[in-house]
Rosetta silent file (secondary structure, phi, psi, omega in degrees, C-alpha in Angstrom):
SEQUENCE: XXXXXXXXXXXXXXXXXXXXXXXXXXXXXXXXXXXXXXXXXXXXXXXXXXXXXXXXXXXXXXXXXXXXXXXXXXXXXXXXXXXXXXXXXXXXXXXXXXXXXXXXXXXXXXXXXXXXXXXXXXXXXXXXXXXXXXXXXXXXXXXXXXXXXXXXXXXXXXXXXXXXXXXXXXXXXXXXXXXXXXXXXXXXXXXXXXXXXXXXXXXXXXXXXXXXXXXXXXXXXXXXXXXXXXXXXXXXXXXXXXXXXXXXXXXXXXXXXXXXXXXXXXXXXXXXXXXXXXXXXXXXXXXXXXXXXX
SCORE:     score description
SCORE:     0.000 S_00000001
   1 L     0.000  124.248 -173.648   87.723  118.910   93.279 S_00000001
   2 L   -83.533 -161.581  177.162   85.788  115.989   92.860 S_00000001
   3 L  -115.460   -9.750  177.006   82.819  115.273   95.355 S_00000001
   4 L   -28.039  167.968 -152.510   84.586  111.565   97.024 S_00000001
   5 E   176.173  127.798 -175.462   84.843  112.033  100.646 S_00000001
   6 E  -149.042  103.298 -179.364   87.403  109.721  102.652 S_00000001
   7 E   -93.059  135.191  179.140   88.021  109.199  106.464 S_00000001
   8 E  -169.533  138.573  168.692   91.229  106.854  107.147 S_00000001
   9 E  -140.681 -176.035  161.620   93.110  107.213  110.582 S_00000001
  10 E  -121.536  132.007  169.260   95.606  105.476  113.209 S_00000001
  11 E  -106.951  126.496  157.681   95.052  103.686  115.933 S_00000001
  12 E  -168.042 -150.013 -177.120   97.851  103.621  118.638 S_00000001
  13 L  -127.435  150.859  173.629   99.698  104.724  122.043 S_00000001
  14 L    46.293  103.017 -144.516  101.883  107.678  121.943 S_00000001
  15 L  -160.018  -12.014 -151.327  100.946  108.599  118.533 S_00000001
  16 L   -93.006    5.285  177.870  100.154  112.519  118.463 S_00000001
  17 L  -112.169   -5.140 -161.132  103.369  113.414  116.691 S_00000001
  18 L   -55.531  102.609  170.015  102.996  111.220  114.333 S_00000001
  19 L   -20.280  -61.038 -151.970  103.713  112.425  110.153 S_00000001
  20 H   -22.933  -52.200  178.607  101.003  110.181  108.966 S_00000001
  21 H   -56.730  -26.677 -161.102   98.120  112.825  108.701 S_00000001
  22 H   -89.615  -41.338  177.122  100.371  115.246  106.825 S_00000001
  23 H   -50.046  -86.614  167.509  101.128  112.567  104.330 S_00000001
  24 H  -101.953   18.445  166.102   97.870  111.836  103.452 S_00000001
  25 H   -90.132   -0.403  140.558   95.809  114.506  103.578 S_00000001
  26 H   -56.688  -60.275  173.770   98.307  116.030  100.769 S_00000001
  27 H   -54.749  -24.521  160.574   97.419  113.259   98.625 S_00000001
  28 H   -72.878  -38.525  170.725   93.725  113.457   98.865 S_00000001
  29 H   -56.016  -55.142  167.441   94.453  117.271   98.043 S_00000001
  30 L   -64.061   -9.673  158.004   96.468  116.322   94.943 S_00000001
  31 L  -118.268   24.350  107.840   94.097  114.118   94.114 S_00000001
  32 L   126.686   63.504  163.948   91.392  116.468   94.501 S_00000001
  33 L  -142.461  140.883 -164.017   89.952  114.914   96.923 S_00000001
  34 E   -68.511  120.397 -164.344   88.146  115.739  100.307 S_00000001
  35 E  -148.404  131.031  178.211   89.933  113.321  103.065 S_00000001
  36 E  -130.003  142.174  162.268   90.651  113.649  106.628 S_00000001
  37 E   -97.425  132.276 -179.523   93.265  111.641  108.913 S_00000001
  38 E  -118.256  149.633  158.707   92.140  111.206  112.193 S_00000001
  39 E   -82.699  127.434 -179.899   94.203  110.396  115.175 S_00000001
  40 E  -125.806  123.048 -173.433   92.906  107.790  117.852 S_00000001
  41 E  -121.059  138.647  160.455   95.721  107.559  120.406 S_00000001
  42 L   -80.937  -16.560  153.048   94.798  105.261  123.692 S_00000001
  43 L   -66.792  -22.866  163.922   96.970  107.741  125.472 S_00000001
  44 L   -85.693  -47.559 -156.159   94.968  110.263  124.705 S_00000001
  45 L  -111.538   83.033 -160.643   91.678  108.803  124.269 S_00000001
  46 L   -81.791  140.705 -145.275   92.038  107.225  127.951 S_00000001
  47 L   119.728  -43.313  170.142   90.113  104.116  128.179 S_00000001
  48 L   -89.837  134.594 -170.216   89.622  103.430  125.149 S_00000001
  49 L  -128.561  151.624  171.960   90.940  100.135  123.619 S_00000001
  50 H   -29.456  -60.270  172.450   91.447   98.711  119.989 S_00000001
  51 H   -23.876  -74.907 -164.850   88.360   96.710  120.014 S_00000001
  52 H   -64.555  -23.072 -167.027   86.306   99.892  120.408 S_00000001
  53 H   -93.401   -5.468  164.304   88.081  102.237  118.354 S_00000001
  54 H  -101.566    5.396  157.368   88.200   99.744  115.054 S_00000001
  55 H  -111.843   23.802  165.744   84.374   99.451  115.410 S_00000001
  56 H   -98.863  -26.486  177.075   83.960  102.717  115.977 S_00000001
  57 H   -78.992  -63.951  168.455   85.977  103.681  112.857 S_00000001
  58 H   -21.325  -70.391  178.979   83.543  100.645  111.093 S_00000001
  59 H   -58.853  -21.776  179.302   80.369  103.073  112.535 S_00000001
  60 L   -96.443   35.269  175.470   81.800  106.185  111.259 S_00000001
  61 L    52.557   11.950  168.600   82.374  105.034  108.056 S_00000001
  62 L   -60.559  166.455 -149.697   86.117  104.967  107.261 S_00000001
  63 L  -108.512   -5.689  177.610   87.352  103.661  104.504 S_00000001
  64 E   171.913  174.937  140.747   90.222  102.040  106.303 S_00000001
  65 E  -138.915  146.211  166.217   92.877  102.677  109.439 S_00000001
  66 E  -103.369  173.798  172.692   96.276  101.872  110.213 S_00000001
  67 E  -103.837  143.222 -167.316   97.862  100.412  113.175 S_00000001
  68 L  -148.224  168.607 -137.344  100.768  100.945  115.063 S_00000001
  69 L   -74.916  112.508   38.035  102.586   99.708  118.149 S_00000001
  70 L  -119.759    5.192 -162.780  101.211   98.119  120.355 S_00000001
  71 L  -101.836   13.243 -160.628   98.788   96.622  118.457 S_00000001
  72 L   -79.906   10.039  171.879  100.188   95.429  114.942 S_00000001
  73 L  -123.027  -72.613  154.787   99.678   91.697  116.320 S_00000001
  74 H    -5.382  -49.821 -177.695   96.932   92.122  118.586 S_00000001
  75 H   -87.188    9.524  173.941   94.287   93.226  115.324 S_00000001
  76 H   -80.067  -29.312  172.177   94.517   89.976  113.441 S_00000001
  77 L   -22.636  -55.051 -160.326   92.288   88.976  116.335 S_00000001
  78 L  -124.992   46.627 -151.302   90.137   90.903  114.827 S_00000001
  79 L  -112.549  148.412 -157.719   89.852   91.245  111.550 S_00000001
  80 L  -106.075    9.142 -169.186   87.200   89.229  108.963 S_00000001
  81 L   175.671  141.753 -178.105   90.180   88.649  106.183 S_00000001
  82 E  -148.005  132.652  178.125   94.021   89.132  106.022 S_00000001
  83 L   -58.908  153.465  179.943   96.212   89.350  103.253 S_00000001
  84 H   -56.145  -62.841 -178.237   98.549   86.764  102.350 S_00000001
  85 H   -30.902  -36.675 -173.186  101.581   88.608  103.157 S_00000001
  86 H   -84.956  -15.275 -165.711  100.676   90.170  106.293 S_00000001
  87 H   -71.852  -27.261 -156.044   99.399   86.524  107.500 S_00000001
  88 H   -98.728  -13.832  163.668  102.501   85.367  106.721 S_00000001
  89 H   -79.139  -24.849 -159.090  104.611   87.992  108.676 S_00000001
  90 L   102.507  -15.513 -165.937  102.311   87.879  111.362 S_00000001
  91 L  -157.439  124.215  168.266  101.171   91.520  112.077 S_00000001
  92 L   -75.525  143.240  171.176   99.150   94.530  110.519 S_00000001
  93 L  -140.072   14.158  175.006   99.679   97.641  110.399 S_00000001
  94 E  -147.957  130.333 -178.342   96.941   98.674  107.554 S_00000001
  95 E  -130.584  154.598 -154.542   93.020   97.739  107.458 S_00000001
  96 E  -130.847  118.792 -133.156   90.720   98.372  104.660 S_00000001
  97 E  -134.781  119.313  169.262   86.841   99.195  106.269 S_00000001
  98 L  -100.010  149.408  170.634   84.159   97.947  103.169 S_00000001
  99 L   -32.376  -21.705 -169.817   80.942   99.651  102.659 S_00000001
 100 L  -109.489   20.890 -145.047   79.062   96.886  104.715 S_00000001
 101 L    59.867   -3.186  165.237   82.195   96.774  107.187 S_00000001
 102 L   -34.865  135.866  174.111   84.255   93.661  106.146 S_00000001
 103 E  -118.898  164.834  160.485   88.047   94.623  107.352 S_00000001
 104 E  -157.186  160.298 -141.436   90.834   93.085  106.107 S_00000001
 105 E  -138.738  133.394 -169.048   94.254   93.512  107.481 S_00000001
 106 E  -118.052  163.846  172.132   97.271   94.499  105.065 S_00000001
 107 L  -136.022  126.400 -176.441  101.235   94.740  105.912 S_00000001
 108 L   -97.774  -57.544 -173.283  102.946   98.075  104.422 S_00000001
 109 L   -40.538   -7.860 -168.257  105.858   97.950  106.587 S_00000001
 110 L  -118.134  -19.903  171.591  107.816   95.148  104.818 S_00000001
 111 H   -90.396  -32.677  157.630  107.587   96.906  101.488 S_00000001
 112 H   -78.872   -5.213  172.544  108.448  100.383  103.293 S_00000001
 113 H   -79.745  -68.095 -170.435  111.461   98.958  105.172 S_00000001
 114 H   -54.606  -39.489  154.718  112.592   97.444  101.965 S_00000001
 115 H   -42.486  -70.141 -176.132  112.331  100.607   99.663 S_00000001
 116 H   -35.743  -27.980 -169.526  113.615  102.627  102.304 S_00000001
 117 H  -104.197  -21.539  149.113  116.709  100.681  102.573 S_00000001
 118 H   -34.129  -55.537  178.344  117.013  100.500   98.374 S_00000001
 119 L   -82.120  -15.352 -172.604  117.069  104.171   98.442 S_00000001
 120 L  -122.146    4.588 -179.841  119.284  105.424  101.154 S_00000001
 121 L  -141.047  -21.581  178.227  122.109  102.158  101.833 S_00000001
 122 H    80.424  131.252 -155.949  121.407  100.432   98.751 S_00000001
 123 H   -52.446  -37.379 -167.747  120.083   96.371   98.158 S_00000001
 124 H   -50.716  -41.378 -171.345  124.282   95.583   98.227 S_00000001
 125 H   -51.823  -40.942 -166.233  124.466   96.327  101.873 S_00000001
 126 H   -91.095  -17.113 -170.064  122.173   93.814  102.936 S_00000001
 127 L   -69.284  120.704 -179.375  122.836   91.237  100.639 S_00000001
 128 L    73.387   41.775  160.626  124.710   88.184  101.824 S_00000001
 129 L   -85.492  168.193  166.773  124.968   90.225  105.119 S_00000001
 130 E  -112.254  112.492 -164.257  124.877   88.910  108.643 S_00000001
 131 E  -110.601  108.815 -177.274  122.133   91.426  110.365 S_00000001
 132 E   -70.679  102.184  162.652  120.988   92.096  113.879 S_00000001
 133 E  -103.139  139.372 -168.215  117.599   93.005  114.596 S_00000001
 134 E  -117.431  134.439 -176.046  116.774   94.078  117.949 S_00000001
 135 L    61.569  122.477 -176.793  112.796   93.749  118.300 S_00000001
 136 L  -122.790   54.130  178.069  110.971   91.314  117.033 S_00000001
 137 L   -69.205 -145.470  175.340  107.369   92.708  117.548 S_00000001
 138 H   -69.854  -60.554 -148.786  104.864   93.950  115.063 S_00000001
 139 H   -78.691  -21.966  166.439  107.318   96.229  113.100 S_00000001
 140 H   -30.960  -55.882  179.934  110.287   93.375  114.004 S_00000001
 141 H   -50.535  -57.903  179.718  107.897   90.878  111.475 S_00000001
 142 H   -53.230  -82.743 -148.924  108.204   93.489  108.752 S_00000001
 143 H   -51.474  -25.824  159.224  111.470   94.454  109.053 S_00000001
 144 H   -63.604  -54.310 -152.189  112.626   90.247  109.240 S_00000001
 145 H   -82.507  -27.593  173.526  110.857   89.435  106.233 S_00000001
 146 H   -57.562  -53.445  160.962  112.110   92.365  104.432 S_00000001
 147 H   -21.757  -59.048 -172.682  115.572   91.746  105.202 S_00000001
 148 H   -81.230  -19.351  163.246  114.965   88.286  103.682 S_00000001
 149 H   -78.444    5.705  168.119  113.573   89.588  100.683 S_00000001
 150 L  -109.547   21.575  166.942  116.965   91.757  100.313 S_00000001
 151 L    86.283   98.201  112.345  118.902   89.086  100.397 S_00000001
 152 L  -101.185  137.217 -157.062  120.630   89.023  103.865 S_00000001
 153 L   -58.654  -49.832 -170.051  122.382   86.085  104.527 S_00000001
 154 E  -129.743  123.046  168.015  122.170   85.571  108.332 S_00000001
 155 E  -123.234  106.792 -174.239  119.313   87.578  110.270 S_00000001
 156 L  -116.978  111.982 -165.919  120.045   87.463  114.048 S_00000001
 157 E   -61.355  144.734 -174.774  117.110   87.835  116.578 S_00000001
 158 L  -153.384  130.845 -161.445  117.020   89.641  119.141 S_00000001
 159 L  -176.333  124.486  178.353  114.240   90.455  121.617 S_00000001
 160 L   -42.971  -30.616 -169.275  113.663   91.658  125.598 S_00000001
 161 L   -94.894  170.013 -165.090  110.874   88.669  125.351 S_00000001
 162 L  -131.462  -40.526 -176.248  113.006   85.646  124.287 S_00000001
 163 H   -63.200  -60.781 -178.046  109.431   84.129  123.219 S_00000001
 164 H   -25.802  -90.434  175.991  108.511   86.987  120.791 S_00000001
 165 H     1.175  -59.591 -178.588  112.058   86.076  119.413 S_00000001
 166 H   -83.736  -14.949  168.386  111.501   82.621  118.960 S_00000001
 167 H   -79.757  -17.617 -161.823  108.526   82.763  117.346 S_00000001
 168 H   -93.586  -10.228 -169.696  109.473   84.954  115.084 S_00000001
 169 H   -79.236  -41.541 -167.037  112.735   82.715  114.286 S_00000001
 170 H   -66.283  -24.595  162.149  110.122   79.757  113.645 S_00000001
 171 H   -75.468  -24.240 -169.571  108.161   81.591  111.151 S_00000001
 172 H   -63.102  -81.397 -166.277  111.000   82.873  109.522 S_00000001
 173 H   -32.787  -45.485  166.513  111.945   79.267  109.247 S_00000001
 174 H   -35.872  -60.985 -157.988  108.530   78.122  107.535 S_00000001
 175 H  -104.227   -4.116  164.638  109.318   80.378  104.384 S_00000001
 176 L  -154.187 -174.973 -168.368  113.417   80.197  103.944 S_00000001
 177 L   -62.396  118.919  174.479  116.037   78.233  104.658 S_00000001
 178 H   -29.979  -45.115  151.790  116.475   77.655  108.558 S_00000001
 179 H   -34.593  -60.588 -145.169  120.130   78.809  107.928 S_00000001
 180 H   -96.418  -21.448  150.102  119.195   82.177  107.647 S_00000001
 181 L   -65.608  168.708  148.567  117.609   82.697  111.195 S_00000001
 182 L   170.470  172.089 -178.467  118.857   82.531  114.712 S_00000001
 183 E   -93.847  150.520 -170.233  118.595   83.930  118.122 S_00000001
 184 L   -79.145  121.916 -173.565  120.633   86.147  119.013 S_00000001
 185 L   -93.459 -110.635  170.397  123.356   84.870  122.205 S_00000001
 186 L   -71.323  135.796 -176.157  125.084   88.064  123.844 S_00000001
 187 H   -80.169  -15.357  176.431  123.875   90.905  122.020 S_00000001
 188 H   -40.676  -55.920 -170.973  127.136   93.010  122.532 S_00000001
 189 H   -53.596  -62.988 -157.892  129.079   90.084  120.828 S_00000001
 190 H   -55.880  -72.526 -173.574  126.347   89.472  118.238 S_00000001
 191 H   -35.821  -55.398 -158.109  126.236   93.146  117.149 S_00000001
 192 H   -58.111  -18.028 -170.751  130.360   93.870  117.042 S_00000001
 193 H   -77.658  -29.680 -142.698  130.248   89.765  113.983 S_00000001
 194 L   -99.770  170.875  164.895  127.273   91.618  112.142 S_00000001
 195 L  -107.986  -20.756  164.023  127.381   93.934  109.202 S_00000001
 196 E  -151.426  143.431  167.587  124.392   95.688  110.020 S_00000001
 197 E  -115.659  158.008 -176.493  122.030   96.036  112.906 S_00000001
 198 E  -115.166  104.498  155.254  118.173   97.192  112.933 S_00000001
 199 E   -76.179  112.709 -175.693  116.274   98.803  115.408 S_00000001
 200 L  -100.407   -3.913  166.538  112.430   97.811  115.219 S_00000001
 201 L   -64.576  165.831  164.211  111.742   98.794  118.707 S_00000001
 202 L   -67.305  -28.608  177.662  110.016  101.636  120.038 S_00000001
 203 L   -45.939  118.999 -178.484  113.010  102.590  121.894 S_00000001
 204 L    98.982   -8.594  128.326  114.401  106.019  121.322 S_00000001
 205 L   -39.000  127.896  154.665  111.213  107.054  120.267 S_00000001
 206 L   -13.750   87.703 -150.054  109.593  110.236  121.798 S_00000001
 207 L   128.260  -82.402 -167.408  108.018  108.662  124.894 S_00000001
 208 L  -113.623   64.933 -159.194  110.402  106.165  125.203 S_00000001
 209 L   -53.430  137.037  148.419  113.879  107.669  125.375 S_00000001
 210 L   148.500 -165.798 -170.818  117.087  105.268  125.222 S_00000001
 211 L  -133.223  105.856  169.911  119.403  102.949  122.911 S_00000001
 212 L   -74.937   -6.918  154.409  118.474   99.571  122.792 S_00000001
 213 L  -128.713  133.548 -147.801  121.890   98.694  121.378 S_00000001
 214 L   -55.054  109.790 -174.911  125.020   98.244  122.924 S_00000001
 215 L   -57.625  -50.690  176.234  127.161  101.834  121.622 S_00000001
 216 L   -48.988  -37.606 -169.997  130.652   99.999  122.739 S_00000001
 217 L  -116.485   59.241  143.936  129.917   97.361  119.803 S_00000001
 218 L  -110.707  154.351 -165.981  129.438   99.447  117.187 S_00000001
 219 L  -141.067 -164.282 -174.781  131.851  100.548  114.495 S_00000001
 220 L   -78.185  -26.206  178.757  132.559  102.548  111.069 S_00000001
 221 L   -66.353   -0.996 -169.031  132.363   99.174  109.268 S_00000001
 222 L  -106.008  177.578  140.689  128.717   98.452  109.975 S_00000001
 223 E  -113.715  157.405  162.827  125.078  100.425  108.791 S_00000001
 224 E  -161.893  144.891 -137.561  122.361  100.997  110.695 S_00000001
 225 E  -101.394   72.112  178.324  118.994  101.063  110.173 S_00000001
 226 L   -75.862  152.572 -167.905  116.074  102.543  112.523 S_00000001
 227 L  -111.502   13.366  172.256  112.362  102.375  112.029 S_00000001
 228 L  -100.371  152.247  168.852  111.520  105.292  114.001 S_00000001
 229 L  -136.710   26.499  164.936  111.279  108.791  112.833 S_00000001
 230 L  -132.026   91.222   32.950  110.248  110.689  116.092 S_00000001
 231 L   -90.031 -172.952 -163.404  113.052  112.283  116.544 S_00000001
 232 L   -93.700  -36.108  164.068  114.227  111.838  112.901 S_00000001
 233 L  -113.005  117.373 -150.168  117.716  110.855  114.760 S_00000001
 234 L  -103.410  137.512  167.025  117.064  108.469  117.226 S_00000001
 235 H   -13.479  -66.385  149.197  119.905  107.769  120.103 S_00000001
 236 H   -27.104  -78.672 -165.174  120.782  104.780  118.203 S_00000001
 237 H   -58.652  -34.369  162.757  121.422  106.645  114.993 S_00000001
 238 H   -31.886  -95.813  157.968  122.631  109.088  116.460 S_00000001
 239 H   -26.345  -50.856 -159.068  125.867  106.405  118.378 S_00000001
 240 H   -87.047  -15.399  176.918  126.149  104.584  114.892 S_00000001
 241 H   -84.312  -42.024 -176.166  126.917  107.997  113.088 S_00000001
 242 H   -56.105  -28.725  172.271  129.358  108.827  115.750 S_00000001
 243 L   -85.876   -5.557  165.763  131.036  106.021  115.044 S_00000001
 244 L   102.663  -31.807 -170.699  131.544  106.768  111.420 S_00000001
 245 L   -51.910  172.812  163.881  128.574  103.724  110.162 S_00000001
 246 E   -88.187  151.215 -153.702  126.293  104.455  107.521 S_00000001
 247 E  -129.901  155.301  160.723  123.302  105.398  109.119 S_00000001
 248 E  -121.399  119.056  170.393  119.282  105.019  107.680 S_00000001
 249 L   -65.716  173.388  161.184  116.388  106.800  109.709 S_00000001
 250 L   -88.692   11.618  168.293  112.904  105.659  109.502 S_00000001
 251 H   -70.975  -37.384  143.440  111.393  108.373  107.499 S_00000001
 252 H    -6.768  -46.033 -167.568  111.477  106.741  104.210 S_00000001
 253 H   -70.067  -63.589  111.476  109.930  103.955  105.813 S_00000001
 254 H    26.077  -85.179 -176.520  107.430  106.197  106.967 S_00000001
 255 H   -74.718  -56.751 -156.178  106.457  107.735  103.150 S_00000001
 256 H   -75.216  -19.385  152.601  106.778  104.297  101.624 S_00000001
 257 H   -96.056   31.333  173.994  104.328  102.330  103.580 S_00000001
 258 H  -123.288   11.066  179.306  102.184  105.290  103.430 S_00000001
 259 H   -78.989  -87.078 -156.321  102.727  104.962   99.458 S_00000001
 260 H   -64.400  -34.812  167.094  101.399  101.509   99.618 S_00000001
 261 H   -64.055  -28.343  162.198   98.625  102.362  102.522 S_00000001
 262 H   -71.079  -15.799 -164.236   97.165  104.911  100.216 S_00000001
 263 H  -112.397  -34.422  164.459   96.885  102.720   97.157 S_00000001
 264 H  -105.553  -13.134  150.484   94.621  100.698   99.191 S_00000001
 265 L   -58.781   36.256  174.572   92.812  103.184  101.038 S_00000001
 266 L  -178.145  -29.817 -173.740   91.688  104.716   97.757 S_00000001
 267 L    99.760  -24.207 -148.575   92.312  102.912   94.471 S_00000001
 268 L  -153.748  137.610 -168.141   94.944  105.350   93.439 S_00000001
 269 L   -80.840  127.120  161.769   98.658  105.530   93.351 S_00000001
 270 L  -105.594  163.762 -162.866  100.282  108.575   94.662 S_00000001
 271 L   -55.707  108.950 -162.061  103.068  110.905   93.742 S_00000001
 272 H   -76.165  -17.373 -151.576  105.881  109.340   95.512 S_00000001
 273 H  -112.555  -64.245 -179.130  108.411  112.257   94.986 S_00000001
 274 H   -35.515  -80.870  175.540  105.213  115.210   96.244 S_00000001
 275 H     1.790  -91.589  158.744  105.205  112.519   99.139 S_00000001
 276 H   -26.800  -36.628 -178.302  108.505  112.572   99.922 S_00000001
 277 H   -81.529  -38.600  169.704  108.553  116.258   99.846 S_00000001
 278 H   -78.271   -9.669  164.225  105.625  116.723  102.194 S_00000001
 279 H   -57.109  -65.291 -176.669  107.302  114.365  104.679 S_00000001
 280 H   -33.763  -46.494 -167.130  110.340  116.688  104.518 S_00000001
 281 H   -77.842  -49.939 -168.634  107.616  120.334  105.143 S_00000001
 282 H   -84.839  -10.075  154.828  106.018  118.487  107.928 S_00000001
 283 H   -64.442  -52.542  167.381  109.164  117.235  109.854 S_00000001
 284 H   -29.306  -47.735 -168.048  110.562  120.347  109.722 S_00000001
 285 H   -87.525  -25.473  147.861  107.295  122.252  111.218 S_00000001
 286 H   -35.690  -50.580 -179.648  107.058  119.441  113.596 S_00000001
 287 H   -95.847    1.683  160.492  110.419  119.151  115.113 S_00000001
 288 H   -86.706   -7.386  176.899  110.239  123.334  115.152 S_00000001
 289 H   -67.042  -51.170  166.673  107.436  123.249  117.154 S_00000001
 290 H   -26.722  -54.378 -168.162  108.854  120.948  119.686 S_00000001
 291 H   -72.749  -18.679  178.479  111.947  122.937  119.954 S_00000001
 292 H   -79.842  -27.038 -177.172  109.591  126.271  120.639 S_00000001
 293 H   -91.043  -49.911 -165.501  107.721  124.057  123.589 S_00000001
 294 L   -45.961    0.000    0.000  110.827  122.519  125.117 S_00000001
């Protein structure tokens, strides 16, 4: 055991089921080092708003926090430096807290989307696909630009806010071919033409039960992809399995920006397969506790 000492947390809303801690305080243990994740939930900690709780992480000395819905747009606001990448999706979801407090705001999610879907549907699926994504939010930003770095052909927006949508088609447009965006018209329609659809919403999440896409137009010919992993089968995934698709949860997603969150919250790359495995021990004891409370 060395003597380092490392505080790193999350800031969000509905948040308290959340893997993350189990992730990396196994990796500070494997790397022998003393590290606690703390949870800051605004559901929980009522009152309390981002502002205060990323200078409050700044006074306690963390070494970094991530971010998570709703605020994965919202913290560029507030941030002294932002990597190119995340500037160029638009949204954070990892900040890096220097000794004197300089932050700087990182994007994991578009490199954990994109693994995740390498390992369990494989880069063919998306490539020269036509692809729905429903939500175009913080984790929406990842999950577009990822797409386009896996090659999909057509990526067709979709979004409760029509503006969110459109903004997100016009950045898209900055950095590829115009061709490769659009908005999404009926989504029923859109969904039954595509080869795969994506949920990036919170929807179907713990909290916020439901299916934000239409069950009738899905079929055995499509995959689909969710970015949630509380429950581990989501409504969605759930409908698109029923239907025979191939189906990818978000837990991958889940270990692979927490791969990439750790590597800057520390200096040091961790064992992606131990990772994986402690994802696995703590979903288990997680969704048995649930089922002992229900």
């Amino acid at each position: 055991m060395s003597d380092r000492k490392v505080l790193v947390g999350l800031i969000g809303a509905n948040i308290m089921k959340s893997l993350s801690p189990a992730l990396h305080i196994d990796a500070f243990a494997a790397a022998g080092i003393e590290g606690y994740y703390h949870l800051m939930d605004v559901d929980v900690l009522k009152g309390r708003r981002l502002p205060q709780l990323l200078e409050a992480a700044k006074t306690a000395g963390f070494a970094g926090t991530n971010v998570t819905f709703p605020f994965k747009q919202d913290v560029l606001a507030l941030l002294d430096d932002i990597d190119r990448e995340a500037a160029q999706i638009g949204a954070v979801n990892t900040v890096t807290i220097a000794p004197d407090g300089r932050t700087t705001g990182y994007n994991t999610d578009r490199r954990g989307f994109r693994r995740n879907f390498e390992e369990g549907l494989g880069r063919a699926r998306a490539e020269a696909a036509t692809v729905v994504l429903v939500g175009a939010g913080g984790a929406g930003r990842a999950v577009a630009f990822a797409l386009m770095d896996l090659g999909a052909a057509v990526v067709v927006l979709y979004d409760r806010d029509g503006a969110k949508a459109a903004a997100l088609q016009q950045d898209l447009a900055r950095h590829y071919d115009a061709s490769r965006c659009r908005l999404a018209g009926d989504l029923e329609r859109e969904v039954a033409a595509a080869d795969g659809v994506v949920n990036a919403t919170p929807v179907g999440m713990h909290g916020f039960p439901g299916n934000p896409v239409p069950v009738a137009a899905l079929r055995a010919e499509h995959w689909a992809a969710d970015v949630i992993y509380t429950p581990i089968e989501t409504a969605f995934i759930k409908a698109a399995a029923a239907k025979g698709a191939k189906v990818l949860t978000g837990g991958g997603m889940c270990v692979h920006q927490a791969v990439e969150a750790y590597r800057l919250f520390v200096g040091l790359e961790p064992d992606i397969k131990r990772m994986h495995r402690t994802f696995a021990r703590a979903l288990a004891a997680r969704d048995a506790a649930m089922a002992d409370s229900a």
